[in-house]
ZANU-329166 format. One record per residue: residue number from 1; x, y, z of N, C-alpha, C in turn; residue in three letters. Coordinates in Angstrom, 2 decimals. Example, Ala and Ser with C-alpha at 12.3 -4.5 7.8 and 13.67 -1.06 7.14 Angstrom:
BEGIN
<site><resi>1</resi><n_east>13.19</n_east><n_north>-5.69</n_north><n_up>7.80</n_up><ca_east>12.30</ca_east><ca_north>-4.50</ca_north><ca_up>7.80</ca_up><c_east>13.20</c_east><c_north>-3.30</c_north><c_up>7.80</c_up><resn>ala</resn></site>
<site><resi>2</resi><n_east>12.85</n_east><n_north>-2.25</n_north><n_up>7.08</n_up><ca_east>13.67</ca_east><ca_north>-1.06</ca_north><ca_up>7.14</ca_up><c_east>12.90</c_east><c_north>0.03</c_north><c_up>7.87</c_up><resn>ser</resn></site>
This chain:
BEGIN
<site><resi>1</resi><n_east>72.48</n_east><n_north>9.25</n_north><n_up>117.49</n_up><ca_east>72.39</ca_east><ca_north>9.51</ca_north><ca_up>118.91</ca_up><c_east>73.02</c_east><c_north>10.83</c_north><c_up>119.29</c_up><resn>unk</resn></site>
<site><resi>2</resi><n_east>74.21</n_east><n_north>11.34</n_north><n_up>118.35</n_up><ca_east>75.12</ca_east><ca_north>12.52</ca_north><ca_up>118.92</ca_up><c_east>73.67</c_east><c_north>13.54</c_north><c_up>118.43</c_up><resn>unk</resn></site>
<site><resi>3</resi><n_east>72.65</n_east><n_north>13.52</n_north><n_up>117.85</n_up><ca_east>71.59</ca_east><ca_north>14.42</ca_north><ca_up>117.14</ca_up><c_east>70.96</c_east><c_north>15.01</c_north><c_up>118.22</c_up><resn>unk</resn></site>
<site><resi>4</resi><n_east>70.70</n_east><n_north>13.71</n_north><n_up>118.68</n_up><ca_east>69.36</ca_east><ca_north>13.67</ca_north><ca_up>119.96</ca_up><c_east>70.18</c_east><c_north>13.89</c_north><c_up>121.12</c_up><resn>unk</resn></site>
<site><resi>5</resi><n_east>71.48</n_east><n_north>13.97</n_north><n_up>121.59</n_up><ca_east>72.18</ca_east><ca_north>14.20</ca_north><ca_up>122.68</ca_up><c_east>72.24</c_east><c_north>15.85</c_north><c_up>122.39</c_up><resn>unk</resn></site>
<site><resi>6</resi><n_east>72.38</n_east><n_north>16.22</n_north><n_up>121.03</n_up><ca_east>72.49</ca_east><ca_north>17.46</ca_north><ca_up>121.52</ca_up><c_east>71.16</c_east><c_north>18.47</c_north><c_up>121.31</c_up><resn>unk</resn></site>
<site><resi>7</resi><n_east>70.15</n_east><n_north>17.85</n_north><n_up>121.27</n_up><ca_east>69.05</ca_east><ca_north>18.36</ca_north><ca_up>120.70</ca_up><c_east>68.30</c_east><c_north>17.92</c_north><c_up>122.55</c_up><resn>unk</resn></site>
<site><resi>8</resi><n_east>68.53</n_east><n_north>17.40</n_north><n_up>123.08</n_up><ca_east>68.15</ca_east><ca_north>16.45</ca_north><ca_up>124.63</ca_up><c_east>69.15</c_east><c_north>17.67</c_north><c_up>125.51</c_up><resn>unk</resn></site>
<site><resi>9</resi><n_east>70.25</n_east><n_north>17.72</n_north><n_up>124.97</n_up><ca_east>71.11</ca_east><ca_north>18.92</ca_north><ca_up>126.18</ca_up><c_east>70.45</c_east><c_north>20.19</c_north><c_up>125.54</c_up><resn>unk</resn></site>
<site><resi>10</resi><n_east>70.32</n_east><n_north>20.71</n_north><n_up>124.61</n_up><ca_east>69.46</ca_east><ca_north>21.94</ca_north><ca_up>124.04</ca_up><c_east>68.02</c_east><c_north>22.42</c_north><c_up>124.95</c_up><resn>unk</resn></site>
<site><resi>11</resi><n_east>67.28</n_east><n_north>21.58</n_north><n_up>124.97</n_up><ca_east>66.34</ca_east><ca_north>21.23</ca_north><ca_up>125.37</ca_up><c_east>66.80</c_east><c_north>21.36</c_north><c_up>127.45</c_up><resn>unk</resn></site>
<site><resi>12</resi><n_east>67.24</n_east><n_north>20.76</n_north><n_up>127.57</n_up><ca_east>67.63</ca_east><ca_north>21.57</ca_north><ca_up>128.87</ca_up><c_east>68.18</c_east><c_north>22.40</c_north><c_up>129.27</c_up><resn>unk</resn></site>
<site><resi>13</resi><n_east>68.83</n_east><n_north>23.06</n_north><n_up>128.87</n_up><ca_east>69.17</ca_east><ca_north>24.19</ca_north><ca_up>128.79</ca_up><c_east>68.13</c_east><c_north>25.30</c_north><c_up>128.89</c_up><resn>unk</resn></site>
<site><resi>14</resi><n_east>67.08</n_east><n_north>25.10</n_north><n_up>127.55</n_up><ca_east>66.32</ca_east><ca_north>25.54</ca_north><ca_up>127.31</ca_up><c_east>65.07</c_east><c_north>25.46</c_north><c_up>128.31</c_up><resn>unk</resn></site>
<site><resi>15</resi><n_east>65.37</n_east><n_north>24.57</n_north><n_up>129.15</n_up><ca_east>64.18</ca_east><ca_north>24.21</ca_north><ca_up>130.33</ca_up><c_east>65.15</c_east><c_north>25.34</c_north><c_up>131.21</c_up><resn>unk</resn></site>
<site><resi>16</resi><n_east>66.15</n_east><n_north>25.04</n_north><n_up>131.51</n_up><ca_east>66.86</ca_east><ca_north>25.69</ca_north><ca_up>132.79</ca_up><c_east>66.65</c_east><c_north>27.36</c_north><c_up>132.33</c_up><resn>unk</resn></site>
<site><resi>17</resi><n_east>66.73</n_east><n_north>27.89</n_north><n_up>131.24</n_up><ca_east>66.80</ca_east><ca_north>29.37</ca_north><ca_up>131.32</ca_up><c_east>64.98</c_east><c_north>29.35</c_north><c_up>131.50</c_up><resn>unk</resn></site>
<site><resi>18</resi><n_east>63.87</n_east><n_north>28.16</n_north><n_up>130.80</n_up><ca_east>62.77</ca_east><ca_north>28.94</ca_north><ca_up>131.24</ca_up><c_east>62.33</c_east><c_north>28.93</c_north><c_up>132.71</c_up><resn>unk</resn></site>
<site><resi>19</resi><n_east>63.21</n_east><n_north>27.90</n_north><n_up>133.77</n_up><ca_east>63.10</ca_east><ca_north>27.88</ca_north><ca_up>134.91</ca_up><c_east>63.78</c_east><c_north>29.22</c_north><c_up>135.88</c_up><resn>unk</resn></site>
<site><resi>20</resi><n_east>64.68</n_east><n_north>29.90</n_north><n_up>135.21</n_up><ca_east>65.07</ca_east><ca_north>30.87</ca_north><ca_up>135.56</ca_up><c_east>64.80</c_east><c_north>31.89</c_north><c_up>135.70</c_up><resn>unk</resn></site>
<site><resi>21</resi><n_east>63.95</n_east><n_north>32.04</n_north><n_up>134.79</n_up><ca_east>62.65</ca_east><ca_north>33.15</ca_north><ca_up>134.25</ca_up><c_east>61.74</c_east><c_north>33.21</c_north><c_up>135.11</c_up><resn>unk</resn></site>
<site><resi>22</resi><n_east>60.96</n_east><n_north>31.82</n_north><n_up>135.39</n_up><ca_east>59.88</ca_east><ca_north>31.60</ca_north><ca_up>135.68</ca_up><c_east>59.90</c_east><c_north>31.99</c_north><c_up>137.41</c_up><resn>unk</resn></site>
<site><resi>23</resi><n_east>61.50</n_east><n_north>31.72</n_north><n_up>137.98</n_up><ca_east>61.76</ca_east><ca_north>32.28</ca_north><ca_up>139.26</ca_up><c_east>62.06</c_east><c_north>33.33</c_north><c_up>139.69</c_up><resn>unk</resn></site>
<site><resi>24</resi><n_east>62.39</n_east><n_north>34.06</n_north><n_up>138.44</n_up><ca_east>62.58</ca_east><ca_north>35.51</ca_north><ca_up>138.09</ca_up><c_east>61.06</c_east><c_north>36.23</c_north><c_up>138.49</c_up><resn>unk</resn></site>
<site><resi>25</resi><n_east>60.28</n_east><n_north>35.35</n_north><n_up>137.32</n_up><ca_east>58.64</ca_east><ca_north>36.56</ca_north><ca_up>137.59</ca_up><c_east>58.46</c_east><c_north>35.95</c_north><c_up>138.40</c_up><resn>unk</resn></site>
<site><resi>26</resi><n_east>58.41</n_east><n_north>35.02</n_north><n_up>139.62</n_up><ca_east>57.70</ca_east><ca_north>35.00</ca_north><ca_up>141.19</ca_up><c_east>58.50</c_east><c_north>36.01</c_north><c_up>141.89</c_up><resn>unk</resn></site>
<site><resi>27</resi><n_east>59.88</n_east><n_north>36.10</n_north><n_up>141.85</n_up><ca_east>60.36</ca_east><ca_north>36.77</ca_north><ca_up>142.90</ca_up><c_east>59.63</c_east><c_north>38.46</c_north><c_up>142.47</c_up><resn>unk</resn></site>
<site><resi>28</resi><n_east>59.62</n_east><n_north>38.56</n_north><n_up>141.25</n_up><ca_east>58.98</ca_east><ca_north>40.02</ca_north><ca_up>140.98</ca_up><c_east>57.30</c_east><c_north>40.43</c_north><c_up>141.29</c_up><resn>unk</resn></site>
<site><resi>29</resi><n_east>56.53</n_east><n_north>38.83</n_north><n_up>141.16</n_up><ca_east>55.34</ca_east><ca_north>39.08</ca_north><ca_up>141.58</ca_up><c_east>55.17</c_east><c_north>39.04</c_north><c_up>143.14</c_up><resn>unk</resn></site>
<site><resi>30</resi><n_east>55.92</n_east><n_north>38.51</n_north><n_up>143.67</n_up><ca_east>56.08</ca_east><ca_north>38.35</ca_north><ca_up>144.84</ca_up><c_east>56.30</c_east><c_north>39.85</c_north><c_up>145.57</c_up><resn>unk</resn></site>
<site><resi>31</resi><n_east>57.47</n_east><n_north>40.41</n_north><n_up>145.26</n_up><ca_east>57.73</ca_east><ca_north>41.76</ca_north><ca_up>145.21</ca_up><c_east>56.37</c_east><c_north>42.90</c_north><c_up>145.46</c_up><resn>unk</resn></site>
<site><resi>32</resi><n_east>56.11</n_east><n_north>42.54</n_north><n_up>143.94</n_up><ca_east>54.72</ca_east><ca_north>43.71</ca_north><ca_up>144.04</ca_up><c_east>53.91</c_east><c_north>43.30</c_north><c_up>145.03</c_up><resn>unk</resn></site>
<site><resi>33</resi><n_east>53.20</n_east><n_north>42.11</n_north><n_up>145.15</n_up><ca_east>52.46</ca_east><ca_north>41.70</ca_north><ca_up>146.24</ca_up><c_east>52.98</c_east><c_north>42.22</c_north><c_up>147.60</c_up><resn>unk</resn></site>
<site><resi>34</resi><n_east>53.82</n_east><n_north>41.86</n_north><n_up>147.69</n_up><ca_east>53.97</ca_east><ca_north>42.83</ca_north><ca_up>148.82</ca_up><c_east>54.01</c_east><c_north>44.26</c_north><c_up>149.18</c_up><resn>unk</resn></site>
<site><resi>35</resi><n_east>54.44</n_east><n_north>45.09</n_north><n_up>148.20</n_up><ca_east>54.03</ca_east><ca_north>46.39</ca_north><ca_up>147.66</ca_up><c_east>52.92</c_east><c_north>46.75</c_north><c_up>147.46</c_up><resn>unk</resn></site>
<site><resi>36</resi><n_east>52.22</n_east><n_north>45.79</n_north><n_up>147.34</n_up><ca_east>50.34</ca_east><ca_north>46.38</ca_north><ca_up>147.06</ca_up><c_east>49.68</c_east><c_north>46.43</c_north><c_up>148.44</c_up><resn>unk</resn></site>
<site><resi>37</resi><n_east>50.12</n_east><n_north>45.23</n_north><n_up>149.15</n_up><ca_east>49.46</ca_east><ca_north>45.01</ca_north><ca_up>150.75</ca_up><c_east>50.07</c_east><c_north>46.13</c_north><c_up>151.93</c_up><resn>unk</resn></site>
<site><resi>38</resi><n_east>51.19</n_east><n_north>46.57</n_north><n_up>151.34</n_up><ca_east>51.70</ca_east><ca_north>47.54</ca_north><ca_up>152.02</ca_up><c_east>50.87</c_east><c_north>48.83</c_north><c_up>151.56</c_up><resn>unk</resn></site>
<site><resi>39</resi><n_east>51.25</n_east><n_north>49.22</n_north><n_up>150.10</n_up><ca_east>49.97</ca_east><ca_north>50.37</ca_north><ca_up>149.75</ca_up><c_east>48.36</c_east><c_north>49.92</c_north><c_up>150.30</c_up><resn>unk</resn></site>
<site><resi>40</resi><n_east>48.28</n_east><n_north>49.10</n_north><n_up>150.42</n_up><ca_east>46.64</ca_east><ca_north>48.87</ca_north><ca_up>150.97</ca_up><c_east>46.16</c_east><c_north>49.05</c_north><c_up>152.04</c_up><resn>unk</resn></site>
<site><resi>41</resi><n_east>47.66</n_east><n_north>48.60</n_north><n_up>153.08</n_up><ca_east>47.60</ca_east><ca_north>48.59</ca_north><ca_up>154.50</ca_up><c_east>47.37</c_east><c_north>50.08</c_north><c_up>154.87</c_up><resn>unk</resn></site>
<site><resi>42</resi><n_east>48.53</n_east><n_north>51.42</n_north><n_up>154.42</n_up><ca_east>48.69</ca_east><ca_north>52.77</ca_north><ca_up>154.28</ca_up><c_east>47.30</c_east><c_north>53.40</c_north><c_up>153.48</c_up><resn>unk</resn></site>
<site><resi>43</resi><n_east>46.67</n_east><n_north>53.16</n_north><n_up>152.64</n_up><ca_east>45.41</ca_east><ca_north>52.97</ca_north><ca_up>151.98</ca_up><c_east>44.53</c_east><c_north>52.84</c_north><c_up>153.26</c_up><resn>unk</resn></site>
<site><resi>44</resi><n_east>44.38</n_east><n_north>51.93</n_north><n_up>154.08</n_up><ca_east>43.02</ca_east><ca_north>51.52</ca_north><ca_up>154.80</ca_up><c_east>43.49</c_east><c_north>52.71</c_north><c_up>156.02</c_up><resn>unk</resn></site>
<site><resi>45</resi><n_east>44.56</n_east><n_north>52.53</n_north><n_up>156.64</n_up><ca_east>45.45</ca_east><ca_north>53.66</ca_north><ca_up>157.62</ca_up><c_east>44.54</c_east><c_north>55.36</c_north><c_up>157.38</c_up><resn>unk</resn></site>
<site><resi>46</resi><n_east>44.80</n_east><n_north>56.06</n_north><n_up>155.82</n_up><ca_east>44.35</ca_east><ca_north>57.08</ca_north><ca_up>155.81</ca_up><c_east>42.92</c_east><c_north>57.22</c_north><c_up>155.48</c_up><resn>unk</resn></site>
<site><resi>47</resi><n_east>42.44</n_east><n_north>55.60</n_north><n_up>155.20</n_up><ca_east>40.50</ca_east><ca_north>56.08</ca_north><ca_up>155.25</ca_up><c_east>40.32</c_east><c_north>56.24</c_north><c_up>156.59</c_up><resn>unk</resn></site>
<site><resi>48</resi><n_east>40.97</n_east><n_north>55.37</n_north><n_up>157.67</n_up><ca_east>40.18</ca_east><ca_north>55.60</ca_north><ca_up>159.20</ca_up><c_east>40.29</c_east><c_north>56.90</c_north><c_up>159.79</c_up><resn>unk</resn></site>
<site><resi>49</resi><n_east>41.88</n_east><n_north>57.24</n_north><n_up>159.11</n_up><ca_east>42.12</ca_east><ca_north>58.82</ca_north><ca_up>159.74</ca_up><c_east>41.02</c_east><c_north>59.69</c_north><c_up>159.38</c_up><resn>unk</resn></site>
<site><resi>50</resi><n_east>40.84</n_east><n_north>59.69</n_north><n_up>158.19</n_up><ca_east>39.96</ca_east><ca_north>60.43</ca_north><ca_up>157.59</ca_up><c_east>38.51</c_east><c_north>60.30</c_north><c_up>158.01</c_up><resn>unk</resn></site>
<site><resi>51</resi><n_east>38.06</n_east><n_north>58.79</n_north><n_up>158.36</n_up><ca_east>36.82</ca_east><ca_north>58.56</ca_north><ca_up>158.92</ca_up><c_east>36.96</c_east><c_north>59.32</c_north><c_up>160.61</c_up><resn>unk</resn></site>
<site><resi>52</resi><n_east>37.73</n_east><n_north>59.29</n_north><n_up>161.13</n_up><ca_east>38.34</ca_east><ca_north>59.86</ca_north><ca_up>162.34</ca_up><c_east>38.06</c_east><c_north>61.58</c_north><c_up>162.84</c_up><resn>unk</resn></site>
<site><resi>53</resi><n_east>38.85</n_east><n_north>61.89</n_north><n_up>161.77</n_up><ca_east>38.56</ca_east><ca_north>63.60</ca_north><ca_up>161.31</ca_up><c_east>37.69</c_east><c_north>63.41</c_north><c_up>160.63</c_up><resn>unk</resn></site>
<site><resi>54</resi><n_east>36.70</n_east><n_north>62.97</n_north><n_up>160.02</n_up><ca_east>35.08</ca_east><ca_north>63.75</ca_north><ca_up>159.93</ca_up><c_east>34.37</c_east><c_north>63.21</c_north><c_up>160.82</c_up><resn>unk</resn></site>
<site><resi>55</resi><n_east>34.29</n_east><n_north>62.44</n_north><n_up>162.16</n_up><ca_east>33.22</ca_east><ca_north>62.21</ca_north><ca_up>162.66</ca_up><c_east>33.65</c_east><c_north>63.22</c_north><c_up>164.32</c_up><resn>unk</resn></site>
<site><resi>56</resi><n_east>35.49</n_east><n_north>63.80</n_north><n_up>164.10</n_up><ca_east>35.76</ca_east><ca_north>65.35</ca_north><ca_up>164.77</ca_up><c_east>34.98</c_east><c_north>66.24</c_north><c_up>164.57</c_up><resn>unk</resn></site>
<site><resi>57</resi><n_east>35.16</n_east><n_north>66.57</n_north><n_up>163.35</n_up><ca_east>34.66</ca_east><ca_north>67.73</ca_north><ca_up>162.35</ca_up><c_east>32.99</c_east><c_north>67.87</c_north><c_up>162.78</c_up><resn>unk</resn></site>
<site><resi>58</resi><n_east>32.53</n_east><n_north>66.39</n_north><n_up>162.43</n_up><ca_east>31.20</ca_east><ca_north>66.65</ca_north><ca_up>162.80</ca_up><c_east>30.64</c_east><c_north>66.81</c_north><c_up>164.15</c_up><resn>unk</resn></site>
<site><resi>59</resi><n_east>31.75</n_east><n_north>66.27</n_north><n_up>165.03</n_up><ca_east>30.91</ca_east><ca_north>66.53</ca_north><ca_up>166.22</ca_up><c_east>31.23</c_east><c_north>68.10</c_north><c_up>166.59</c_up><resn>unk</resn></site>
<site><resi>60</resi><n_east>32.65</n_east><n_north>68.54</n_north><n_up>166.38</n_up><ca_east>32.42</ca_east><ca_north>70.10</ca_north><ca_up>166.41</ca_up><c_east>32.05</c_east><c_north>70.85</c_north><c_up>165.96</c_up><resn>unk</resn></site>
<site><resi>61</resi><n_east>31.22</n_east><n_north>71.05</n_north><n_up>164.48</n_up><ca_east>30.03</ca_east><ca_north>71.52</ca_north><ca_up>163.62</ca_up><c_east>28.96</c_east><c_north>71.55</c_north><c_up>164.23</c_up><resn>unk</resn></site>
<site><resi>62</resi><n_east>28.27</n_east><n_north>70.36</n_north><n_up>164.81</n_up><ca_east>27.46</ca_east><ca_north>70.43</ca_north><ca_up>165.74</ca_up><c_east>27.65</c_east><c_north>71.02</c_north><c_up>167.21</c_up><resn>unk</resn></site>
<site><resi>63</resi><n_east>28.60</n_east><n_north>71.21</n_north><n_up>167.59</n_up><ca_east>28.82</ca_east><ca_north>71.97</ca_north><ca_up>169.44</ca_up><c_east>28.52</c_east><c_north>73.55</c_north><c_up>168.59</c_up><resn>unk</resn></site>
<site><resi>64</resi><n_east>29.44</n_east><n_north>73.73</n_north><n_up>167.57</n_up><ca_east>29.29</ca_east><ca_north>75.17</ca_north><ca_up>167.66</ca_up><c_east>27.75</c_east><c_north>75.31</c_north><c_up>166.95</c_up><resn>unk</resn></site>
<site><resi>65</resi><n_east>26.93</n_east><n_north>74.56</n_north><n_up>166.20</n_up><ca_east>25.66</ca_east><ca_north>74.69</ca_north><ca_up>165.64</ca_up><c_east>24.63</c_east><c_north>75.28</c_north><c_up>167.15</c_up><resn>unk</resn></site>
<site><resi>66</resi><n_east>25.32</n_east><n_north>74.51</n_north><n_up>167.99</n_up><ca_east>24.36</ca_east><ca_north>74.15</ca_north><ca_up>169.61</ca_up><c_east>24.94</c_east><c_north>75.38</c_north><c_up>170.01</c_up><resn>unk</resn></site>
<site><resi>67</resi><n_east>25.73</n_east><n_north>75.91</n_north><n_up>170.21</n_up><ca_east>26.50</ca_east><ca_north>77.04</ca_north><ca_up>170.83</ca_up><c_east>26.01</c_east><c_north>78.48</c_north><c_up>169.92</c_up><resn>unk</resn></site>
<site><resi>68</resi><n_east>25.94</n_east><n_north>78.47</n_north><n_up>168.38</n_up><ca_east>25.12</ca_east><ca_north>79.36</ca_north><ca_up>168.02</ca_up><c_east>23.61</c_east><c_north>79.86</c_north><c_up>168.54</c_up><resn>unk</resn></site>
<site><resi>69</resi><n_east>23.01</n_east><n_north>78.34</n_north><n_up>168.59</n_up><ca_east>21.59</ca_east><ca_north>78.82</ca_north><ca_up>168.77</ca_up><c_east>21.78</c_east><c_north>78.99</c_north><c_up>170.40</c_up><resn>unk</resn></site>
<site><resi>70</resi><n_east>22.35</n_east><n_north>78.93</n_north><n_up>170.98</n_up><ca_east>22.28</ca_east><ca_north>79.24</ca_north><ca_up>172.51</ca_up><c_east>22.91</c_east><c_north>80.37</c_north><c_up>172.97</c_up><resn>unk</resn></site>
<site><resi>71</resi><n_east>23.28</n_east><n_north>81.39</n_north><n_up>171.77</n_up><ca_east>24.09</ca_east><ca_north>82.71</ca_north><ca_up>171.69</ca_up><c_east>22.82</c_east><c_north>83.14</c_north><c_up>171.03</c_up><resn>unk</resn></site>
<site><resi>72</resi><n_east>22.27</n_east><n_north>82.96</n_north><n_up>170.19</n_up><ca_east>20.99</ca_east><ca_north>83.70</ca_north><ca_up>169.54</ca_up><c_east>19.83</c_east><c_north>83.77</c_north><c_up>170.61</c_up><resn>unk</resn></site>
<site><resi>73</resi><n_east>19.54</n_east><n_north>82.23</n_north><n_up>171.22</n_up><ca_east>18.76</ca_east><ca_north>82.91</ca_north><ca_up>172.56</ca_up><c_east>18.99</c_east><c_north>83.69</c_north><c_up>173.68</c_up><resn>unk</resn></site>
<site><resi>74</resi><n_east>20.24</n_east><n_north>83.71</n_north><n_up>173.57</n_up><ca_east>20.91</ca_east><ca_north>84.66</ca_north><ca_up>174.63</ca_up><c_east>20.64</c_east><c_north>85.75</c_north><c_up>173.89</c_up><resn>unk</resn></site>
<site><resi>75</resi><n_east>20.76</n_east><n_north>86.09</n_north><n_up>172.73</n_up><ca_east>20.71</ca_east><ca_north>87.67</ca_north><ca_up>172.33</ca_up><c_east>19.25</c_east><c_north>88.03</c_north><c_up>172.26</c_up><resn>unk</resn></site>
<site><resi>76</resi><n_east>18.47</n_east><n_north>86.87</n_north><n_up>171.97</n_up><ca_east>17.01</ca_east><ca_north>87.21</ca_north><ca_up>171.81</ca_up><c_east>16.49</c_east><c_north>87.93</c_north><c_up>173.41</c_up><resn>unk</resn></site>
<site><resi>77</resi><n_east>16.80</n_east><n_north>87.25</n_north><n_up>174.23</n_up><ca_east>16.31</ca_east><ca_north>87.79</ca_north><ca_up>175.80</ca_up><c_east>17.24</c_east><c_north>89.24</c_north><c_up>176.12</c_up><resn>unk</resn></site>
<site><resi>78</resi><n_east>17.92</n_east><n_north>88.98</n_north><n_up>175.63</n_up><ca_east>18.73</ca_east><ca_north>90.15</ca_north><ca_up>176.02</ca_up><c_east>18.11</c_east><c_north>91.49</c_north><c_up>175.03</c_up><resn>unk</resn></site>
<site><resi>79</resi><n_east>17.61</n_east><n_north>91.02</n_north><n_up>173.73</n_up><ca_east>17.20</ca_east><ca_north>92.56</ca_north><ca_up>173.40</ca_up><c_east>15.62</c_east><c_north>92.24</c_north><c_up>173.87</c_up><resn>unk</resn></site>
<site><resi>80</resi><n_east>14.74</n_east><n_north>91.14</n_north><n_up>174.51</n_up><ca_east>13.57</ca_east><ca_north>91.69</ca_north><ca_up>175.24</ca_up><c_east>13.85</c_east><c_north>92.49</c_north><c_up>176.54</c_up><resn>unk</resn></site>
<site><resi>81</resi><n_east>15.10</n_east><n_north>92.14</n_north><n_up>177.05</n_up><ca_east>14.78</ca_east><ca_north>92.95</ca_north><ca_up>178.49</ca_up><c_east>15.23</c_east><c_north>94.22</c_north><c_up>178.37</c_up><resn>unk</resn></site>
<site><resi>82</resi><n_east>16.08</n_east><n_north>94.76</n_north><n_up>177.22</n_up><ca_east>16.24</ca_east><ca_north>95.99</ca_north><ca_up>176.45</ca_up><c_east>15.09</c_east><c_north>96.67</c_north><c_up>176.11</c_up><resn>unk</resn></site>
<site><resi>83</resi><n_east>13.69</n_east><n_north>95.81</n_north><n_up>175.36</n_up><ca_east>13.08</ca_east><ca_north>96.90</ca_north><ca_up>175.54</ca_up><c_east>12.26</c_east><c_north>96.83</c_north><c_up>176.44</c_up><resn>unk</resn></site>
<site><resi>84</resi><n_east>11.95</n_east><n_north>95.93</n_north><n_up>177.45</n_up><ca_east>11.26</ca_east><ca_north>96.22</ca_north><ca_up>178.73</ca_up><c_east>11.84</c_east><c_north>97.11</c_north><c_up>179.28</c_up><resn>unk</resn></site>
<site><resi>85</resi><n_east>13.18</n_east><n_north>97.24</n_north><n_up>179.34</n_up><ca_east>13.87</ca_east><ca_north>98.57</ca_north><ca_up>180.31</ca_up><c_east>13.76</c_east><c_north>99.77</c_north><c_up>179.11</c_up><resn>unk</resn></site>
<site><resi>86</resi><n_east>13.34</n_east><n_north>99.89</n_north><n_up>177.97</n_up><ca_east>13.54</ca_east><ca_north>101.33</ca_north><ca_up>177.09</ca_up><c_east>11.79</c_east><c_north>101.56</c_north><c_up>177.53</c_up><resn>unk</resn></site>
<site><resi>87</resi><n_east>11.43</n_east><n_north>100.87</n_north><n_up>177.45</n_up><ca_east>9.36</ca_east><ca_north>100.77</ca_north><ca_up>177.87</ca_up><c_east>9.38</c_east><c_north>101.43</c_north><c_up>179.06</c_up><resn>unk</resn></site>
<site><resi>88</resi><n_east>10.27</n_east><n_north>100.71</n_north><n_up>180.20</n_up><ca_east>9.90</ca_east><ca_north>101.18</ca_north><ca_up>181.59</ca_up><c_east>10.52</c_east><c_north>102.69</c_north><c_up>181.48</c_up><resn>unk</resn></site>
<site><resi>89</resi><n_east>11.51</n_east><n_north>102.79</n_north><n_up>180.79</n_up><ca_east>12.39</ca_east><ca_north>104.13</ca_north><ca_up>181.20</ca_up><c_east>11.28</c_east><c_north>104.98</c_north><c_up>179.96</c_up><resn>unk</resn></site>
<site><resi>90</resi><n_east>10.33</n_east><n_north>104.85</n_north><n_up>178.95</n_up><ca_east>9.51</ca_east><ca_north>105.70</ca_north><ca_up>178.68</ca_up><c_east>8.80</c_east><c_north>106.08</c_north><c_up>179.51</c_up><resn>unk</resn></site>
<site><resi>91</resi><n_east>8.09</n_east><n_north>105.28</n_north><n_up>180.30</n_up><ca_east>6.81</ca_east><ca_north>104.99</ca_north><ca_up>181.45</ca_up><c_east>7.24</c_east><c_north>106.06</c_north><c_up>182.56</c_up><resn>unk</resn></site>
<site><resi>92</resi><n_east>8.61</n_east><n_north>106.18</n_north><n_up>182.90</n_up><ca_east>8.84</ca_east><ca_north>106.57</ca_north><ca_up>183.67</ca_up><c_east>9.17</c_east><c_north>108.74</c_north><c_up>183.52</c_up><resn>unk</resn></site>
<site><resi>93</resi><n_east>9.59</n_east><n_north>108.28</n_north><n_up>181.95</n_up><ca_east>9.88</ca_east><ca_north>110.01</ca_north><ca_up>181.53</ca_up><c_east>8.55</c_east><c_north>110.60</c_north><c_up>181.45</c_up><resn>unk</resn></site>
<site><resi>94</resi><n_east>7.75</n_east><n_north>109.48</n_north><n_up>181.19</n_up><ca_east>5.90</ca_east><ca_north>110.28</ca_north><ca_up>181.21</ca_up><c_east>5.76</c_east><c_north>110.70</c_north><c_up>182.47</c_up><resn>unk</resn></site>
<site><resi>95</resi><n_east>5.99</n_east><n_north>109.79</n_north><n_up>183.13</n_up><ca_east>5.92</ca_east><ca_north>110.63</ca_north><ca_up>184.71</ca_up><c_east>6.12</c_east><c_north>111.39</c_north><c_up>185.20</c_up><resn>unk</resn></site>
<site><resi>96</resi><n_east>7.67</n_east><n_north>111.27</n_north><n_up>184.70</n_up><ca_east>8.53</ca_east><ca_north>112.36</ca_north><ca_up>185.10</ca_up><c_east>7.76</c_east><c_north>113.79</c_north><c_up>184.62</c_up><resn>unk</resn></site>
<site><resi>97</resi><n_east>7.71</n_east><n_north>113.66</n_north><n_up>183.36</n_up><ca_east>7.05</ca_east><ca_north>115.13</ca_north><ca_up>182.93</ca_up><c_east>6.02</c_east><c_north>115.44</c_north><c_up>183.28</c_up><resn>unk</resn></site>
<site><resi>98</resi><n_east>5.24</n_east><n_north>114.43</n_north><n_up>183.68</n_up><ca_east>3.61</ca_east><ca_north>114.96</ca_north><ca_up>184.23</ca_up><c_east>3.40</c_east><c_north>115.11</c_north><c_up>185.22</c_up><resn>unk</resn></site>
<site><resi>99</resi><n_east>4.64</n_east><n_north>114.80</n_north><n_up>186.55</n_up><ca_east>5.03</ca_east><ca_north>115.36</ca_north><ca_up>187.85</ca_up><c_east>5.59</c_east><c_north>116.39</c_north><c_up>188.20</c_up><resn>unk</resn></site>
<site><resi>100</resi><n_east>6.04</n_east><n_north>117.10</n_north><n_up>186.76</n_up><ca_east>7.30</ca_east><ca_north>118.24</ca_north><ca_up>186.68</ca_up><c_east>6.29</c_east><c_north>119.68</c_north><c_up>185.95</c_up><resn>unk</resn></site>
<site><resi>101</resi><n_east>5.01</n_east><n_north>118.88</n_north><n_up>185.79</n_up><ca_east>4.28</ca_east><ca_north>120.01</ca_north><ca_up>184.62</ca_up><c_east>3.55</c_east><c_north>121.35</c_north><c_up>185.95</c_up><resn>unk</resn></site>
């Protein structure tokens, strides 16, 4: 019986350190788990930013896309009435000289 008493207290012992362990790796998995949901949370945080600033980005890519071509038609009219006025001011030096001849 003294065999099995100490082979029975061995044996718990041997339960109690693997119970110790075993509360050991929860508190550590536990740990990370919470460390991951936190990185995940900060993770999902800088996709929206980021979804945020490119749908900025894009809408001001497009104002100035709209603002280019509405500076190019502005320049387009502006060099027709340039040469309607270099046309008229020829039209007019013909005159001039053929009133002056």
């Amino acid at each position: 019986t003294a065999d099995f008493e100490n082979r029975l207290s061995l044996a718990n012992k041997s339960l109690a350190s693997l119970s110790q362990q075993v509360t050991s790796l929860q508190n550590e998995l536990t740990a990370k788990n919470l460390d991951y949901e936190d990185q995940a949370k900060k993770l999902k945080n800088a996709l929206q930013i980021l979804s945020e600033s490119e749908s900025k980005f894009n809408n001001f890519k497009d104002s100035m896309i709209n603002e280019m071509h509405k500076t190019r038609m502005e320049l387009d009219n502006a060099k027709k009435k340039l040469q309607e006025n270099e046309d008229e001011l020829s039209i007019l030096r013909i005159k001039d000289a053929a009133f002056n001849r």
